[in-house]
C-alpha positions as CSV (number, residue, x, y, z in Angstrom):
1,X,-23.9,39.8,-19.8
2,X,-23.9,37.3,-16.8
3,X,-22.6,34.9,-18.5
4,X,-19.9,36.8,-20.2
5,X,-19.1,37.6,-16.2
6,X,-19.3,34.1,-15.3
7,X,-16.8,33.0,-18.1
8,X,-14.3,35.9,-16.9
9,X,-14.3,35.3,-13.0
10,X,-13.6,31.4,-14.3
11,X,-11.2,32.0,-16.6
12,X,-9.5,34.7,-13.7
13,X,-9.3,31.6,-11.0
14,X,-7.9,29.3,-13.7
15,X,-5.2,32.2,-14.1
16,X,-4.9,32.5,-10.9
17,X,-4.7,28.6,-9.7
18,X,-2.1,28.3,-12.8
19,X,0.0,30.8,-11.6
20,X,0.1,29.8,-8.1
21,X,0.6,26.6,-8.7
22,X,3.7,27.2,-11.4
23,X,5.2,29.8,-8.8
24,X,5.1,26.7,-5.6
25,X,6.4,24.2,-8.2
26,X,9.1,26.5,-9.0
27,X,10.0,27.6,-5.4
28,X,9.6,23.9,-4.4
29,X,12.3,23.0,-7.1
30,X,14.7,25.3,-6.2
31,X,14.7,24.3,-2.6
32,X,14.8,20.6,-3.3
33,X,18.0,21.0,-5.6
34,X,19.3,23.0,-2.7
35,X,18.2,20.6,0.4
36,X,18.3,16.5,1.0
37,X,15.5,14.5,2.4
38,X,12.1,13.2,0.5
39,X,12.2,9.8,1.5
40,X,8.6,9.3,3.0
41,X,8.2,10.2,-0.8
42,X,10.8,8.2,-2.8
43,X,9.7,5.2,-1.4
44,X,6.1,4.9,-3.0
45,X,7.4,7.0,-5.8
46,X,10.1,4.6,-7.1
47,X,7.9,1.6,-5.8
48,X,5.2,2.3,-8.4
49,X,7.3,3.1,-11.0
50,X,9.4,0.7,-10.7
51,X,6.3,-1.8,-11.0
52,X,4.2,0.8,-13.8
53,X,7.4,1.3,-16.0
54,X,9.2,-2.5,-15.5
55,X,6.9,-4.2,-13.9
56,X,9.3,-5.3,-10.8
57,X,6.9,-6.4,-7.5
58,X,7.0,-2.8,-5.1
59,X,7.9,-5.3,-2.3
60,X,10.8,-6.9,-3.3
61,X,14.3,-6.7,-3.0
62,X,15.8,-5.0,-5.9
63,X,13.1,-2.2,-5.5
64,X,14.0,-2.4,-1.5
65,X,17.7,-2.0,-2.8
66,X,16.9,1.0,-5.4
67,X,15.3,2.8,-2.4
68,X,17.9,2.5,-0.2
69,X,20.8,3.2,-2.5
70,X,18.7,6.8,-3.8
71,X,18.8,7.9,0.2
72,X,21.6,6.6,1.7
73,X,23.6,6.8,-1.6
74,X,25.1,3.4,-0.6
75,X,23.5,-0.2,0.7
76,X,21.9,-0.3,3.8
77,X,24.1,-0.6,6.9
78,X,23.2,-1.9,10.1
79,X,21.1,-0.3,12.4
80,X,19.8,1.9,9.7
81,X,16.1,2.0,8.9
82,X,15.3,-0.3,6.2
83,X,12.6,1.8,3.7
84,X,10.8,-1.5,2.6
85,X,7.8,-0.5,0.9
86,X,5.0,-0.7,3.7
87,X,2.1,0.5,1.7
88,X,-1.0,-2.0,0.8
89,X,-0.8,-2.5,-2.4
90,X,-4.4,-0.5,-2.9
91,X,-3.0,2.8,-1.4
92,X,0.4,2.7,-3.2
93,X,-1.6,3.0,-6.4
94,X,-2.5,6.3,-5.3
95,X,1.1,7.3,-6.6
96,X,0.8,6.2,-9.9
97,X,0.5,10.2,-11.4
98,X,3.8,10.7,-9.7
99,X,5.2,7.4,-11.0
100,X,5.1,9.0,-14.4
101,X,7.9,11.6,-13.8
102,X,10.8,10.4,-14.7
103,X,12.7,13.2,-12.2
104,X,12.3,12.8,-8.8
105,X,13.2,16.7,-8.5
106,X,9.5,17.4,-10.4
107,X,7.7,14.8,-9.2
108,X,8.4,15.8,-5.3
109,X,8.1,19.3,-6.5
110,X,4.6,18.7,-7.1
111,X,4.1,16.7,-4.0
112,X,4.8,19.2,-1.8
113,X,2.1,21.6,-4.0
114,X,0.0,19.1,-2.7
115,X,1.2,18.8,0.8
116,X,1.4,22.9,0.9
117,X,-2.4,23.1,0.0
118,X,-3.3,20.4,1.9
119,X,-1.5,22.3,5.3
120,X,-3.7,25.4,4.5
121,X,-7.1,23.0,4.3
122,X,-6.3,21.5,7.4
123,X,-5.7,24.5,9.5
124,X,-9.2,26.2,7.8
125,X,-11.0,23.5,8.5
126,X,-9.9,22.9,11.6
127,X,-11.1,26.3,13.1
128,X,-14.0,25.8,11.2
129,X,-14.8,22.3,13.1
130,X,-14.0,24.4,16.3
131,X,-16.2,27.0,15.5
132,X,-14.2,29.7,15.6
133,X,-13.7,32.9,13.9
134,X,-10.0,34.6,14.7
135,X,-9.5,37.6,14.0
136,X,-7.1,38.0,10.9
137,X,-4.0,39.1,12.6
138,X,-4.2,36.0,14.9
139,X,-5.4,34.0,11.6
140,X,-1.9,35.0,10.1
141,X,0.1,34.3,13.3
142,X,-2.2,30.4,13.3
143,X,-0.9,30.1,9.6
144,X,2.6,31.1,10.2
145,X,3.0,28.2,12.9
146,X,1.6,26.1,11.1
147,X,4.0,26.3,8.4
148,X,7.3,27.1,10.6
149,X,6.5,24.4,13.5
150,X,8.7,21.7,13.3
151,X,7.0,18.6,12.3
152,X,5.1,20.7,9.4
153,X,8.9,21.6,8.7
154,X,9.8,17.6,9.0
155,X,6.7,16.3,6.4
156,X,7.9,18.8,4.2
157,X,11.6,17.9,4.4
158,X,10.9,14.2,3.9
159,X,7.8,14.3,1.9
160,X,5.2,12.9,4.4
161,X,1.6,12.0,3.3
162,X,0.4,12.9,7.1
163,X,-0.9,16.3,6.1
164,X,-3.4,14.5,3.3
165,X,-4.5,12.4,5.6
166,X,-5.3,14.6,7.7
167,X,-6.8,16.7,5.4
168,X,-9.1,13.7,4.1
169,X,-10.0,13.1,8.3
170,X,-11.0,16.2,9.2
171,X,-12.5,16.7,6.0
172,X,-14.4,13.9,6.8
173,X,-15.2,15.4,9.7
174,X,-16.6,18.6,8.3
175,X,-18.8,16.5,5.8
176,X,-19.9,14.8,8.5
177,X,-21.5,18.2,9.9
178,X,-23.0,19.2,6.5
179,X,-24.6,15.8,6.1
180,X,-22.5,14.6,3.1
181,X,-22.1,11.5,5.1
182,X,-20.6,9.4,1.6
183,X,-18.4,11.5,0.3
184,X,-17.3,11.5,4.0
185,X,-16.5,7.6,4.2
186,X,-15.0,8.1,0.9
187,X,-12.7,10.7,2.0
188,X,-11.9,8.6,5.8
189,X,-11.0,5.6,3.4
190,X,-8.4,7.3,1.9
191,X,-6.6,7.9,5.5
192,X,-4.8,4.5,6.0
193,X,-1.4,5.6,3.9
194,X,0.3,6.3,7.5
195,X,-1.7,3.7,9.2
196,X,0.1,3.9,12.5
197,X,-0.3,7.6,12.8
198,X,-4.2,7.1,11.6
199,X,-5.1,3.8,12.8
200,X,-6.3,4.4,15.6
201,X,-8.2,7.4,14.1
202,X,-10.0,5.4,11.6
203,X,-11.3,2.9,14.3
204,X,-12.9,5.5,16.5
205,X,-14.6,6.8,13.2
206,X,-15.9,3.6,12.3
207,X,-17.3,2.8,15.8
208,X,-18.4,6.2,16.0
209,X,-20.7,5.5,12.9
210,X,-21.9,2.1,14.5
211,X,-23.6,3.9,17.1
212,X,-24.9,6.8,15.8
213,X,-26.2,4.6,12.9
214,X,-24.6,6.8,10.2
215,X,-25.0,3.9,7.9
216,X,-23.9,6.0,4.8
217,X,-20.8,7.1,6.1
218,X,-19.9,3.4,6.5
219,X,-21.2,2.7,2.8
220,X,-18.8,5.2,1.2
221,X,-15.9,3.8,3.6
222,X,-17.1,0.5,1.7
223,X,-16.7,1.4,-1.5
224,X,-14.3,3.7,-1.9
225,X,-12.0,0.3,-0.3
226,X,-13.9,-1.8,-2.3
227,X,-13.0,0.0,-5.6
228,X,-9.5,0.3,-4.6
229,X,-8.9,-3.1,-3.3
230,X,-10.6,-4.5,-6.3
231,X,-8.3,-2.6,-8.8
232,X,-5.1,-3.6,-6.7
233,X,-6.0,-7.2,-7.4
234,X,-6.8,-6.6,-10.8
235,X,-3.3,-4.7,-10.7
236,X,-1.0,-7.0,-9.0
237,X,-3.2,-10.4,-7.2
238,X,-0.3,-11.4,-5.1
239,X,0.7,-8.6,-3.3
240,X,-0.7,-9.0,0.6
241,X,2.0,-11.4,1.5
242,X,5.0,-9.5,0.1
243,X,3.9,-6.5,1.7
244,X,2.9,-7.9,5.1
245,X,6.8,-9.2,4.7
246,X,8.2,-5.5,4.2
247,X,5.8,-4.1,7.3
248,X,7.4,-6.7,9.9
249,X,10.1,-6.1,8.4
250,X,10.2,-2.2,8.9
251,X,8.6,-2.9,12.2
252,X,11.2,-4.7,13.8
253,X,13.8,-2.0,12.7
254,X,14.6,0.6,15.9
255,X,16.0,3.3,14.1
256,X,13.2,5.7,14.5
257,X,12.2,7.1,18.3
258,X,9.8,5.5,20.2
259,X,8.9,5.3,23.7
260,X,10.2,1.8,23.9
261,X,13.6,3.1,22.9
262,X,13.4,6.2,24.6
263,X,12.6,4.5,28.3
264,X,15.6,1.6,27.5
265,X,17.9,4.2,27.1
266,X,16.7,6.1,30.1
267,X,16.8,2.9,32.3
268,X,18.0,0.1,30.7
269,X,17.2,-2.6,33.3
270,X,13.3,-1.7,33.6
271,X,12.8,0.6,30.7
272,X,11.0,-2.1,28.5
273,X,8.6,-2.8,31.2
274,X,7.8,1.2,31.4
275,X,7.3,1.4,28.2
276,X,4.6,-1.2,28.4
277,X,2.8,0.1,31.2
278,X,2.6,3.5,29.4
279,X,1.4,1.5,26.2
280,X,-1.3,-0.1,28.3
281,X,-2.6,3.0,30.3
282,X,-2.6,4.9,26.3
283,X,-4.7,1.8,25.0
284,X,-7.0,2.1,28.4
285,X,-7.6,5.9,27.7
286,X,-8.4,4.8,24.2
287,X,-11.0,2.2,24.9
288,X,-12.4,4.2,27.5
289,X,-13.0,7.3,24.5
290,X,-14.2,4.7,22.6
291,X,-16.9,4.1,24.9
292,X,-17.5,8.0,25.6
293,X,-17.9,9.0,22.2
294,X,-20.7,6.5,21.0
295,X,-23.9,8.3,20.2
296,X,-22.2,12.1,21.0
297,X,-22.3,14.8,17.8
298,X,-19.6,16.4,15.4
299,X,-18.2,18.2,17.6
300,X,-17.7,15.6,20.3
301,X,-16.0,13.1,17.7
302,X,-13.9,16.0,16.7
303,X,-12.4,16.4,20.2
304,X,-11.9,12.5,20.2
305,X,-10.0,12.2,17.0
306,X,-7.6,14.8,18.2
307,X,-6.6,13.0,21.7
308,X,-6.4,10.1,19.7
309,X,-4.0,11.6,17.5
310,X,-2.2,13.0,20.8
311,X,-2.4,9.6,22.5
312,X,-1.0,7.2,19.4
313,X,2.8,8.2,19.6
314,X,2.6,6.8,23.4
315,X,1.3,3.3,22.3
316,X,5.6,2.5,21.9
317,X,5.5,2.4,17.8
318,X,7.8,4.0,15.9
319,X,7.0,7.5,15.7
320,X,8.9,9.8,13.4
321,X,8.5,13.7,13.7
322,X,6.8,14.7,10.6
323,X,3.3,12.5,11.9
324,X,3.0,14.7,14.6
325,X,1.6,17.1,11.8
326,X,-0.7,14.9,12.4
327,X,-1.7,16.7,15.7
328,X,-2.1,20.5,14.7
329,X,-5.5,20.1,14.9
330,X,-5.5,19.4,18.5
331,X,-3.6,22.5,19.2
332,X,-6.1,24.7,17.1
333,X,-9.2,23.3,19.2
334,X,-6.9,24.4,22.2
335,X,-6.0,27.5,21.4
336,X,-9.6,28.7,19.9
337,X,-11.1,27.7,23.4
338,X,-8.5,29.5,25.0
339,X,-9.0,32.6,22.5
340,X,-12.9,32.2,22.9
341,X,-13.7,31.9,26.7
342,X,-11.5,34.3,27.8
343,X,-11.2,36.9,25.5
344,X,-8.1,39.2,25.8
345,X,-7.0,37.4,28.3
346,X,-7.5,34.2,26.1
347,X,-5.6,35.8,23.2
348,X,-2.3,36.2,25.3
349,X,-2.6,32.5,26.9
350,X,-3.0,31.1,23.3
351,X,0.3,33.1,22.2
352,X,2.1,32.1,24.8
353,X,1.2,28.2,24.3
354,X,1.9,28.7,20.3
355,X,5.2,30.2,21.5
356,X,5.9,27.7,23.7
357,X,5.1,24.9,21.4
358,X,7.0,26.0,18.4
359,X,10.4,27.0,20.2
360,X,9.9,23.9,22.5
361,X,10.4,21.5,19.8
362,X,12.5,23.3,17.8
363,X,15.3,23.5,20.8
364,X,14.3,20.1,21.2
365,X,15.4,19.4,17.3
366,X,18.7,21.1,18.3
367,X,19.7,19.6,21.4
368,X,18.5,15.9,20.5
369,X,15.8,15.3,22.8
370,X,14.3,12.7,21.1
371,X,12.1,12.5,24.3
372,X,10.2,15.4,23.5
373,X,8.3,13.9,20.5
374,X,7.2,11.0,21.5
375,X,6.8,11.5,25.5
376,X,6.6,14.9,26.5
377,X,5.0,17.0,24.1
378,X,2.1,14.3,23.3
379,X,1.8,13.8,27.5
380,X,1.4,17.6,27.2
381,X,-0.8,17.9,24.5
382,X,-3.3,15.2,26.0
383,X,-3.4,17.2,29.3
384,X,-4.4,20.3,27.5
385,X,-7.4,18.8,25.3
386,X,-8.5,17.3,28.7
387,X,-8.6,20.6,30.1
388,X,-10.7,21.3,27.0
389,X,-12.9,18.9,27.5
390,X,-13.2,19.5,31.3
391,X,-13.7,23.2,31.0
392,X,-16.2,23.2,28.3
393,X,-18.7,20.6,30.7
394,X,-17.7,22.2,33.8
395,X,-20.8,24.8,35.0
396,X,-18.4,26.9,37.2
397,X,-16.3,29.1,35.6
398,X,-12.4,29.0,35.8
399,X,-10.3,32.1,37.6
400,X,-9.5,33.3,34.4
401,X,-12.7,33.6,33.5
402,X,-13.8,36.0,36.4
403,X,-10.6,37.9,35.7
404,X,-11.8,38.6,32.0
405,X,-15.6,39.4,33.3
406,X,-14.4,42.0,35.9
């Protein structure tokens, strides 16, 4: 009889998972016949199947020119951003499944299953790394900014592997907590798709396991790059040079918004040099966390990892607005403190910061201000996880805290 049970409740979630699953891939078609964008996504999509179904290198310049053609619909003009293939070769496999559809229209269809799924693991896990239990009305109003905020809205549009990542990061970081410390490192290996988003990340993780002597999170780091890295040589042997070529390359381009370009525009004779200092004081801050997080727990590193993530778009690269998905984490651990410390009083504050953030960047979107992502709102995101940091070591309390306890 149990097992009869068992069988059902199996074959009810299969069901179920099949049904979802067909109903997102449906939805998802229907708005991508309806709505332009996916580059993030054609470019490792027609890069691996241009080299699994003809064998052309990813990196070179007929598959540089097939990209460009699919999303500008013509060659590349100047001062528009060039879409070279900037994926090591050993992450760009990770595509292959999708380099198998024929039709872009299924294949980022699918994608997005993945990137709507992964969205949902990030946000659960991320109150779940903050320790925090919402109530389920404010659960559904966390989940309904997350999907609606702007830069969840921009990965989606153009098919951004940010929200994997950060799924496989603070997965990590949840494993890390349970004491699955390989499948931890094999999951943080998988994180350096968007390297200049996760960079940054993926060095504080790796120092962080240095001095807390998690040796077996750094072994599954190992071989989950060593079995990649092995099967891209296997694969293609050449392919670091050609694709350190297309990564200047893409570099050099200043098409997307960055700090650099945002301060030159603002003050053209002394912008640059603003721009540098802002890079240096970021890099200080970073060092400096480096340092304060050696030997500390979980929770600690968890805090760290998202003022990194607040911190990167000010080091003056190239920022586009669907990485700073990249940073809903940070505004989780925010809001739960808020929501946890000072009760009723906590709930409201949290609203109003939710409210604030997701009609701040969607005027933002409207008007232009290009300033907004990458100056204002990570400057303002790194002030509130300091104040997180400083209210949760700091014995006295703060005066909304005697407000709430009256």
């Amino acid at each position: 009889m149990r097992n009869t049970r068992n069988i059902f409740i199996i074959l009810a979630l299969l069901f179920l998972i099949t049904a979802v699953g067909g109903g997102l891939i449906w939805a998802n078609m229907n708005f991508i016949q309806h709505t332009p964008g996916g580059e993030e996504f054609i470019v490792p999509w027609k890069a691996i199947r241009n080299f699994s179904m003809e064998g052309i290198t990813p990196y070179g310049e007929l598959t540089t020119l097939n990209i460009q053609t699919m999303i500008y619909k013509r060659p590349l003009l100047p001062g528009q951003y060039p879409f070279r293939v900037n994926l090591p070769f050993f992450m760009l496999m990770l595509f292959l499944p999708f380099g198998w559809f024929s039709d872009l229209t299924i294949a980022r269809s699918i994608w997005m299953v993945f990137l709507e799924v992964g969205l949902i693991g990030v946000v659960l896990l991320s109150i779940r790394l903050a320790r925090w239990r919402p109530h389920w009305f404010f659960l559904v109003i966390i989940l309904l900014f997350s999907i609606f905020w702007l830069p969840t809205v921009a990965m989606f549009l153009t098919g951004s592997s940010i929200g994997l990542q950060a799924l496989v990061i603070f997965g990590a970081l949840r494993a890390l907590e349970l004491g699955s410390d390989e499948f931890a490192g094999s999951m943080a290996a998988l994180s350096l798709l968007n390297i200049e988003a996760t960079g940054a990340v993926f060095v504080v993780l790796v120092a962080w396991a240095f001095s807390t002597q998690r040796w077996r999170f750094l072994g599954g780091i190992g071989m989950m790059l060593a079995v990649l890295i092995g099967i891209s040589f296997l694969l293609m042997p050449l392919w670091p040079l050609p694709f350190f070529g297309a990564a200047f390359s893409n570099l050099q381009s200043s098409a997307l918004p960055s700090t650099y370009g945002l301060f030159v525009g603002w003050m053209p004779g002394i912008g640059k040099r603003l721009a540098q200092m802002l890079a240096v004081a970021a890099l200080a801050i970073f060092f400096l966390e480096l340092r304060a997080v050696r030997g500390k727990n979980v929770r600690w590193l968890f805090w760290t990892v998202c003022l990194i993530a607040a911190i990167t778009p000010l080091l003056g690269i190239s920022y586009p607005t669907g990485l700073l998905a990249f940073t809903l984490p940070g505004i989780l651990l925010v809001v739960s403190v808020m929501a946890q410390r000072w009760g009723g009083f906590g709930f409201g504050g949290s609203l109003i910061v939710l409210a604030g953030l997701f009609l701040g960047l969607w005027g933002a979107q409207e008007k232009g201000y290009t300033s907004v992502f990458v100056f204002f709102y990570p400057l303002t995101l790194v002030l509130l996880l300091y104040w997180v940091r400083w209210g949760a070591v700091r014995p006295l309390r703060l005066w909304a805290d005697e407000v709430t306890q009256r």
